[in-house]
Backbone bond lengths (Angstrom), bond angles and torsions (degrees), N, CA, C in turn:
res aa  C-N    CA-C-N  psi(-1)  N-CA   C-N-CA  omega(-1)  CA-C   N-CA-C  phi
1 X - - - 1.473 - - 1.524 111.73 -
2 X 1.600 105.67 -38.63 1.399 99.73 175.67 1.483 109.32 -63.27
3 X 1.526 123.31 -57.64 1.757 100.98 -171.54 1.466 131.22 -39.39
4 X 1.842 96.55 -29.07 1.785 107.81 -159.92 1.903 77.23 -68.34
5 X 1.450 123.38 -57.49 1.798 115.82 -164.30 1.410 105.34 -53.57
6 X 1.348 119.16 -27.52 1.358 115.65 -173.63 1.536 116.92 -67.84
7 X 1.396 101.21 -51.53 1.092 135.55 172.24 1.993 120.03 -24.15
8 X 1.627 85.74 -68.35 1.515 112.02 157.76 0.968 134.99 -10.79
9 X 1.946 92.43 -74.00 0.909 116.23 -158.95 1.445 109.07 -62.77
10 X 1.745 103.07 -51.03 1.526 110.19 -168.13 1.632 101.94 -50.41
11 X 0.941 110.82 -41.08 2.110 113.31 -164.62 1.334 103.40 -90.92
12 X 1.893 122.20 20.75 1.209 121.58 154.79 1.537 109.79 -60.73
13 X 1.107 104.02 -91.53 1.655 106.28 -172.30 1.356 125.53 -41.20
14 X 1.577 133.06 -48.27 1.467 109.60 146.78 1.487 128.27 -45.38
15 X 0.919 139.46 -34.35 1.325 141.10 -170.27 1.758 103.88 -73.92
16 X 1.120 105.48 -38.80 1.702 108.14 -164.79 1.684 82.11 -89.03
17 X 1.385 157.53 -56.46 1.332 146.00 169.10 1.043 116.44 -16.96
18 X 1.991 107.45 -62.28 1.437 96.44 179.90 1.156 121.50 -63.24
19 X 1.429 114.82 -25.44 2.042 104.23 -164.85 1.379 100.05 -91.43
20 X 1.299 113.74 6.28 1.848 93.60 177.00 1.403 99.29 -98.80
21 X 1.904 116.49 -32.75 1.736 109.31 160.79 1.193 115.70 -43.09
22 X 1.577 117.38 -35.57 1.739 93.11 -156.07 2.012 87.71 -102.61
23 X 0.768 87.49 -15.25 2.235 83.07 163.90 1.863 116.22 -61.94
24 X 1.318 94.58 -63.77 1.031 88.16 167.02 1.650 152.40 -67.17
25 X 2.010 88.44 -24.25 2.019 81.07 170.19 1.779 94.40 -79.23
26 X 1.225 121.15 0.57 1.570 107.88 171.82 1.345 109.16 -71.62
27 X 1.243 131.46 -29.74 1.599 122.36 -163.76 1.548 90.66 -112.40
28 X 1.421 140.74 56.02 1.109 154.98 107.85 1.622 97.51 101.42
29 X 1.422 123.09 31.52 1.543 120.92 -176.82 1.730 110.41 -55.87
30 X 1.536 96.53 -14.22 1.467 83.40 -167.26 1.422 99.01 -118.72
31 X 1.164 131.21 42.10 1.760 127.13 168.03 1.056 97.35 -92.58
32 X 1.128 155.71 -58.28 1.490 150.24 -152.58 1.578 98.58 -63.14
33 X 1.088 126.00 -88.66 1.805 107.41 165.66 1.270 138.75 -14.81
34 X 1.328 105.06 -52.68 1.577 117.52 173.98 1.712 102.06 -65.24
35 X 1.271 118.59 -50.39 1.725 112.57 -163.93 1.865 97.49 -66.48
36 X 1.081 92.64 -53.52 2.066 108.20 168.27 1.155 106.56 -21.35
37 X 1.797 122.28 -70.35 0.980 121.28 -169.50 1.815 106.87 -84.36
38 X 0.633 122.10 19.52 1.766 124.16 179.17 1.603 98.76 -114.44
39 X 0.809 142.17 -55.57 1.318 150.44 139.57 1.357 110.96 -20.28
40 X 0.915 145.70 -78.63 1.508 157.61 179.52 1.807 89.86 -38.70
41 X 1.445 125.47 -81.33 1.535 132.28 165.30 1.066 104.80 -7.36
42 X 1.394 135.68 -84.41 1.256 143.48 177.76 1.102 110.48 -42.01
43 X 0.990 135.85 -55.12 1.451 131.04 174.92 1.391 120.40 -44.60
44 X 1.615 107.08 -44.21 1.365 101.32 -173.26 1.510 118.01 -73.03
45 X 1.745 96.88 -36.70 1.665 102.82 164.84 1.665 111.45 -59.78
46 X 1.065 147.05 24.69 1.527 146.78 174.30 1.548 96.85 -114.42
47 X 1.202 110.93 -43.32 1.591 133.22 -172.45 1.587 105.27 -60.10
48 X 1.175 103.40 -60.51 1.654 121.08 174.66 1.846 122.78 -60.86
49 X 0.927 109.19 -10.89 1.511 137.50 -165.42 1.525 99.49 -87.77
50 X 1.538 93.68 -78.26 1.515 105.37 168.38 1.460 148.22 -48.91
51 X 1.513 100.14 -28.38 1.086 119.82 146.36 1.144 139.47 -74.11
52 X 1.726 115.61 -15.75 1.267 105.39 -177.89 1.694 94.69 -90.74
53 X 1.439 134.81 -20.87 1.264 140.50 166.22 1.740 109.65 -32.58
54 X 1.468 80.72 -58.66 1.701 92.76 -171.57 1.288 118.05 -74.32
55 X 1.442 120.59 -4.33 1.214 118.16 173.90 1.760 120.77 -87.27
56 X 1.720 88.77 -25.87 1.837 106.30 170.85 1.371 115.36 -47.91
57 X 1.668 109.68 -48.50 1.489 135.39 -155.28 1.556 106.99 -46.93
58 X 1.505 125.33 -70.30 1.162 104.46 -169.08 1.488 137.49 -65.17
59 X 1.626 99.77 -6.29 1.604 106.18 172.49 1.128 111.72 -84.93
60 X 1.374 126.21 -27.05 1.319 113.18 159.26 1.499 135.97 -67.24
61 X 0.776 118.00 -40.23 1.474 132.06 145.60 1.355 133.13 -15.75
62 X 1.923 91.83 -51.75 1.494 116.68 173.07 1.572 114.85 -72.55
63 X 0.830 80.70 -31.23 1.858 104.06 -173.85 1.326 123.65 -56.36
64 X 1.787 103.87 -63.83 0.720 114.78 178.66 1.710 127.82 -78.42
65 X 2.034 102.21 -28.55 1.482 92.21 161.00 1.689 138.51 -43.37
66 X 1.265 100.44 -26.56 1.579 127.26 -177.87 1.331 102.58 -59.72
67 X 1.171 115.30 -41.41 1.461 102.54 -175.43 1.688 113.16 -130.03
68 X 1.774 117.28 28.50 1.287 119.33 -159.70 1.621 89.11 -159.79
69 X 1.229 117.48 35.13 1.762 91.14 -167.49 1.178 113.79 -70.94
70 X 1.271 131.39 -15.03 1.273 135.29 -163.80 1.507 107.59 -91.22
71 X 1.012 109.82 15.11 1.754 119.58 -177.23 1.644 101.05 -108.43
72 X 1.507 113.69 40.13 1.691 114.91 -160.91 1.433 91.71 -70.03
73 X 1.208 136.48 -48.40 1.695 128.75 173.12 1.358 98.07 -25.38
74 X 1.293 104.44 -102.16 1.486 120.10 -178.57 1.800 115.89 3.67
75 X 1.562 100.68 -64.04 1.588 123.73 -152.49 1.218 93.21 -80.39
76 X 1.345 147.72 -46.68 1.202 166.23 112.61 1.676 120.67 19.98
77 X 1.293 113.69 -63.41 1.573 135.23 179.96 1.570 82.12 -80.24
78 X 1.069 143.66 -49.53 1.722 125.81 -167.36 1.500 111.21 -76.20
79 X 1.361 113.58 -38.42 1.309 121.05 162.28 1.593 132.52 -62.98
80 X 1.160 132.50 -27.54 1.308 140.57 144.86 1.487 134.24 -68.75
81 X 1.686 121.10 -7.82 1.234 143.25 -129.63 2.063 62.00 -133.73
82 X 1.085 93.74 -88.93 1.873 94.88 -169.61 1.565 93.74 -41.70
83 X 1.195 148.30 -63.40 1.525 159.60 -161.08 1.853 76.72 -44.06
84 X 0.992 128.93 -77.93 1.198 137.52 -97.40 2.264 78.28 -109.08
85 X 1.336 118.92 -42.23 1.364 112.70 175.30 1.467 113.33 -69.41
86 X 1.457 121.90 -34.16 1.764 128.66 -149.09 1.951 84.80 -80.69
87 X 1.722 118.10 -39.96 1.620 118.65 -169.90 1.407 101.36 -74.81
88 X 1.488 122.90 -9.45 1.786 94.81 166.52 2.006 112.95 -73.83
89 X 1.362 93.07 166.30 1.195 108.24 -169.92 1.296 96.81 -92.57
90 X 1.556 125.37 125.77 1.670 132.02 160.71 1.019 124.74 -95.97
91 X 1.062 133.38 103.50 1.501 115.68 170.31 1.527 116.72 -145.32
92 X 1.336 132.45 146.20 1.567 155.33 -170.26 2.097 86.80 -22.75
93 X 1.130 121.39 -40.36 1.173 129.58 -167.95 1.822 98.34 -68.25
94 X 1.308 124.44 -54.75 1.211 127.61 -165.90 1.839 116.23 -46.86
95 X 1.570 124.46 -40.10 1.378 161.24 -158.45 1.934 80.43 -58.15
96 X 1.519 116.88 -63.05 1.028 123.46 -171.42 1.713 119.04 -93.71
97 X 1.292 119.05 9.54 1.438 129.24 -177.03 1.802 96.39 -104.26
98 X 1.336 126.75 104.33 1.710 131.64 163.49 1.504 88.53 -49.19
99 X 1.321 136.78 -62.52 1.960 110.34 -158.92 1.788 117.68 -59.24
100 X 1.643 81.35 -53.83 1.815 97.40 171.28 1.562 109.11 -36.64
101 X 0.681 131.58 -76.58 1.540 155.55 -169.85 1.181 107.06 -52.44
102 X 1.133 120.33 -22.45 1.946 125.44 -172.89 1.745 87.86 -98.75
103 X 0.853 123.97 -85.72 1.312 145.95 161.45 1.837 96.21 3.43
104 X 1.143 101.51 -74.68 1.855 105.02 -168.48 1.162 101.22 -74.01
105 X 1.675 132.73 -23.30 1.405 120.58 -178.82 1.643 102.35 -81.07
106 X 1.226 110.49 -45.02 1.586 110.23 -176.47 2.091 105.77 -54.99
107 X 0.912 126.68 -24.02 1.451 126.39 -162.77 1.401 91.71 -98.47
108 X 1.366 135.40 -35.87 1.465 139.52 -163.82 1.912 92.86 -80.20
109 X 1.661 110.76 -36.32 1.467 97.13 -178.00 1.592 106.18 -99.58
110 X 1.169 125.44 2.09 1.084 106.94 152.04 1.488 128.18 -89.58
111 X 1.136 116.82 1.28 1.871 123.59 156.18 0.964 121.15 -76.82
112 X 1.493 121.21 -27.01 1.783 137.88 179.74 1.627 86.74 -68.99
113 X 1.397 115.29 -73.12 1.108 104.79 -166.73 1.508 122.69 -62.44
114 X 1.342 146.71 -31.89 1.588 159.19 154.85 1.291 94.15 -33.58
115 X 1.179 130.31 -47.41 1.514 139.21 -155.92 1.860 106.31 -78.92
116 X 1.692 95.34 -45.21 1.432 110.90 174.12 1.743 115.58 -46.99
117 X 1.124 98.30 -62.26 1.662 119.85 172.14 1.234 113.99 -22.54
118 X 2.018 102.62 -66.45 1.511 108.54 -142.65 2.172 95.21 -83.23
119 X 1.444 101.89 -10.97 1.580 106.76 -166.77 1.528 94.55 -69.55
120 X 1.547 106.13 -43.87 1.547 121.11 170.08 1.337 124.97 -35.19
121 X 1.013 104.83 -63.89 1.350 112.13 -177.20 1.621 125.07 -66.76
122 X 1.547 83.05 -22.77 1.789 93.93 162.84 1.705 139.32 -42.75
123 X 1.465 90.17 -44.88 1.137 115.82 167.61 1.672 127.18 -62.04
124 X 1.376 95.98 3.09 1.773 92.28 175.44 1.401 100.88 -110.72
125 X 1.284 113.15 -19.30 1.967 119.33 177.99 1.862 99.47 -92.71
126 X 1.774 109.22 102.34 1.437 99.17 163.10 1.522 120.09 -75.08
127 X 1.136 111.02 -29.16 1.651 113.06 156.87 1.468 111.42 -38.21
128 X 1.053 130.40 -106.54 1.380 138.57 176.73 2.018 95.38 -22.01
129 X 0.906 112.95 -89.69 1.714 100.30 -175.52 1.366 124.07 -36.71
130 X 1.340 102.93 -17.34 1.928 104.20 161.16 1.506 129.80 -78.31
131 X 1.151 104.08 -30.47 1.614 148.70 -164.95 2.032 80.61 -54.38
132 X 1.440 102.51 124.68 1.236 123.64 -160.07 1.854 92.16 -71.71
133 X 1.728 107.92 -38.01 2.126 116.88 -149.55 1.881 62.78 -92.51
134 X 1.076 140.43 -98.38 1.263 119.60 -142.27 1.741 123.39 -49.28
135 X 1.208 113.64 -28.52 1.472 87.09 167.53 1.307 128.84 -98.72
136 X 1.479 125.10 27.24 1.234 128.89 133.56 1.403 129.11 -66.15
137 X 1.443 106.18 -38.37 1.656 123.29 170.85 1.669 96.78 -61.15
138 X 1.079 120.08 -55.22 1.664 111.91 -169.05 1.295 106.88 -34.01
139 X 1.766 93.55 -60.39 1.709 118.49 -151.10 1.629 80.38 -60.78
140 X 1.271 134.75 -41.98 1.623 107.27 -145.55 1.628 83.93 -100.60
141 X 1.084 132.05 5.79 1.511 104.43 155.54 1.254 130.17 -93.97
142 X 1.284 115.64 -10.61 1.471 129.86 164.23 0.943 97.90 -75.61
143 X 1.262 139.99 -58.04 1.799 121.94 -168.66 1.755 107.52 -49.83
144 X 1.430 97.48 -49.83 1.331 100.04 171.86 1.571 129.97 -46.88
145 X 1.390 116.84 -44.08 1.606 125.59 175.69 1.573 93.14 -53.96
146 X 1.791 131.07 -62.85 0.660 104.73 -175.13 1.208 133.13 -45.46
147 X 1.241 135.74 -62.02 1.415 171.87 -102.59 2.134 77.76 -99.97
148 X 1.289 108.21 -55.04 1.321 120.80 -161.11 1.810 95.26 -68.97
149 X 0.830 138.67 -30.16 1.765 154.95 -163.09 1.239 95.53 -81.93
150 X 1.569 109.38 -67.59 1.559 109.97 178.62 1.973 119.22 -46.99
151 X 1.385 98.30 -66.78 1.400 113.31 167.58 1.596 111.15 -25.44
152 X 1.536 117.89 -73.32 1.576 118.66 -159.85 1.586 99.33 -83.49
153 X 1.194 125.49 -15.98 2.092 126.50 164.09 1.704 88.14 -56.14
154 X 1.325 118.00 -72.90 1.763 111.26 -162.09 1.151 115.83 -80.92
155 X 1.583 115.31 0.84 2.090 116.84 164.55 1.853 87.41 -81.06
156 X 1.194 115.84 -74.13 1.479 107.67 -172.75 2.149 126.72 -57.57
157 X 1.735 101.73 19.12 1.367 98.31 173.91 1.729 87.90 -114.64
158 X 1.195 105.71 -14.08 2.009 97.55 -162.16 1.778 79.53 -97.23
159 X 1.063 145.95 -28.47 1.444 141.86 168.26 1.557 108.57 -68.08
160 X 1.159 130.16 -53.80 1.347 125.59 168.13 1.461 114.36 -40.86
161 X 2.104 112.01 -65.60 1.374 93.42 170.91 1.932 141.54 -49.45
162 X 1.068 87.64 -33.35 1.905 110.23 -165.29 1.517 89.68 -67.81
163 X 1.469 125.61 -34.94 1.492 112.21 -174.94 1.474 129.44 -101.10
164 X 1.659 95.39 -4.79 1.208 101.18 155.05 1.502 120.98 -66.64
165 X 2.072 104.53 -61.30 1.741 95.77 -178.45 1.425 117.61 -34.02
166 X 1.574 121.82 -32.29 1.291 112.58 -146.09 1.831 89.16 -85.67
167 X 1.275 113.47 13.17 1.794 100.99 -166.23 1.291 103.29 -132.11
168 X 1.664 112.87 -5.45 1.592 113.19 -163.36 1.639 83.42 -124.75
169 X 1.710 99.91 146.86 1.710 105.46 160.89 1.707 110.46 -75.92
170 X 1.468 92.94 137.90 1.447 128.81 41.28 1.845 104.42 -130.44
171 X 1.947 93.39 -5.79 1.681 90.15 168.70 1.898 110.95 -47.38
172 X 1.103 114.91 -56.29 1.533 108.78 -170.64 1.619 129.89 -32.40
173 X 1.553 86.39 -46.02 1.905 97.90 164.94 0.878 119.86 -69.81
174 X 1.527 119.96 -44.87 1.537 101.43 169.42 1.925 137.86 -83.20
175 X 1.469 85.06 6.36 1.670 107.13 175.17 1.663 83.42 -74.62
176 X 1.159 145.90 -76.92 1.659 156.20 -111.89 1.525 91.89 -116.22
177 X 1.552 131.36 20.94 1.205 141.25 154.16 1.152 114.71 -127.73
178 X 1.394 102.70 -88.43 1.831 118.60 -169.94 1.201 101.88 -55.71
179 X 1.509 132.33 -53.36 1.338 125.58 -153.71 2.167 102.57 -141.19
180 X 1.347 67.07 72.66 2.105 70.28 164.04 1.216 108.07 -98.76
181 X 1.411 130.13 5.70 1.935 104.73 -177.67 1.719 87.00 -108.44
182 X 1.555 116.60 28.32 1.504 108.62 176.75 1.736 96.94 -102.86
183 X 1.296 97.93 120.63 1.932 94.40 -172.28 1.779 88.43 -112.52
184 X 1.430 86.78 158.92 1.580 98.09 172.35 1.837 129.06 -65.00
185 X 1.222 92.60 146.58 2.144 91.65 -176.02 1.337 100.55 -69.83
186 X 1.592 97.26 170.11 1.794 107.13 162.18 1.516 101.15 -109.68
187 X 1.144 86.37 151.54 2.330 90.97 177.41 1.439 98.72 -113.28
188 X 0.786 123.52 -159.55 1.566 143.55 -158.41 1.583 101.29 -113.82
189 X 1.493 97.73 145.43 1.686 88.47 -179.68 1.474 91.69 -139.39
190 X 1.480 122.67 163.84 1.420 141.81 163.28 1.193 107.36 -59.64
191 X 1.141 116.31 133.82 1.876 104.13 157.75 1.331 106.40 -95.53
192 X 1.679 125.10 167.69 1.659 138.07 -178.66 1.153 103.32 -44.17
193 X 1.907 112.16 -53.56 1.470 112.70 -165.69 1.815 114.10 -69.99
194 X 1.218 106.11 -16.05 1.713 95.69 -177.14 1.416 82.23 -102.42
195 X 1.418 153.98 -3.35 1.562 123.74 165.99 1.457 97.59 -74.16
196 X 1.322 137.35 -24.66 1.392 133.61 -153.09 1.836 116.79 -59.84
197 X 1.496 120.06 108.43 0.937 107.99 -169.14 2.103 126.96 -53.58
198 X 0.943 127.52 100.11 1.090 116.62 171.84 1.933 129.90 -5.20
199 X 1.696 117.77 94.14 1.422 105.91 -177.18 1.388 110.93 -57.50
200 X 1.381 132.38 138.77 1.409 128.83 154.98 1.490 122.94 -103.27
201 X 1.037 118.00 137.18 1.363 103.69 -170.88 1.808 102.99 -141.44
202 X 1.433 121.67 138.16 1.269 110.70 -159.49 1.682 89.62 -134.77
203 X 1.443 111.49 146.78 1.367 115.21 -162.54 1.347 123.32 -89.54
């Protein structure tokens, strides 16, 4: 009888290790990491998006001077607009910085919009809208807008989840123990002018 108590004893403390490991990944110690890093993913796919936008830009640009030069405003505002998004600083740090994050979203929609313009103006050159290199450039920047829509919808659902755990039990307790230097993301927001309903006016 004594060996079996002895016995016990020794395969106490492993035994109670394991069941408090497997207790605890039961009460969800490890979602906050996991959503973190799913979140972070998304991000980078938003990251990657944008860049591949910005990589379209100067051939279009080129493109279109060829058959638009006199649209130097235009070509100009798209060219400073890309200048002006590619010189912010990105980094894993920004996701959780409110200025950072305002900052790179405001420069990313002011290229959407520069970009809006110069497609615009396209439409008064049928040359250029025939033009074999620009409407491949169109097509692949629209794929791209999409591509970019999809991306920041599933960065702002893996940010929605990750900031809930950190606010709902039993994530909350373990946010305000295990993991307090985990701060909440920023998502993407509308601005006034893109909620603004479109005036129509008919003659």
């Amino acid at each position: 009888m004594s060996i079996v108590l002895r016995e016990f004893a020794r395969l106490r403390a492993p035994l109670f290790a394991v069941l408090a490991a497997l207790m605890l990944a039961g009460c969800g110690i490890n979602v906050i990491p996991t959503e973190e890093e799913r979140a972070k993913a998304a991000w980078s796919e938003v990251l990657n998006q944008y860049q591949r936008r910005s990589d379209l830009i100067p051939n279009l640009v080129e493109t279109v001077k060829g058959y638009a030069a006199q649209e130097k405003d235009v070509l100009t505002s798209v060219i400073e607009a890309r200048a002006k998004a590619t010189s912010i600083r990105v980094d894993a740090s920004t996701i959780t910085n409110p200025e950072q994050f305002k900052q790179f979203q405001d420069a990313q929609a002011g290229l959407s919009s520069a970009l809006g313009r110069l497609i615009a103006v396209s439409e008064a050159y049928p040359d250029l809208k025939s033009n074999a290199n620009f409407l491949a450039l169109q097509s692949q920047i629209e794929g791209t807008e999409n591509r970019i829509a999809v991306a920041r919808r599933d960065y702002i659902e893996a940010v929605r989840v990750y900031n809930t755990e950190l606010k709902t039990f039993p994530g909350a307790l373990w946010a305000a123990t295990l993991y307090r230097a985990y701060k909440p993301m920023e998502t993407f927001t509308i601005s006034e002018q893109q909620m603004q309903v479109p005036k129509v006016k008919f003659n």
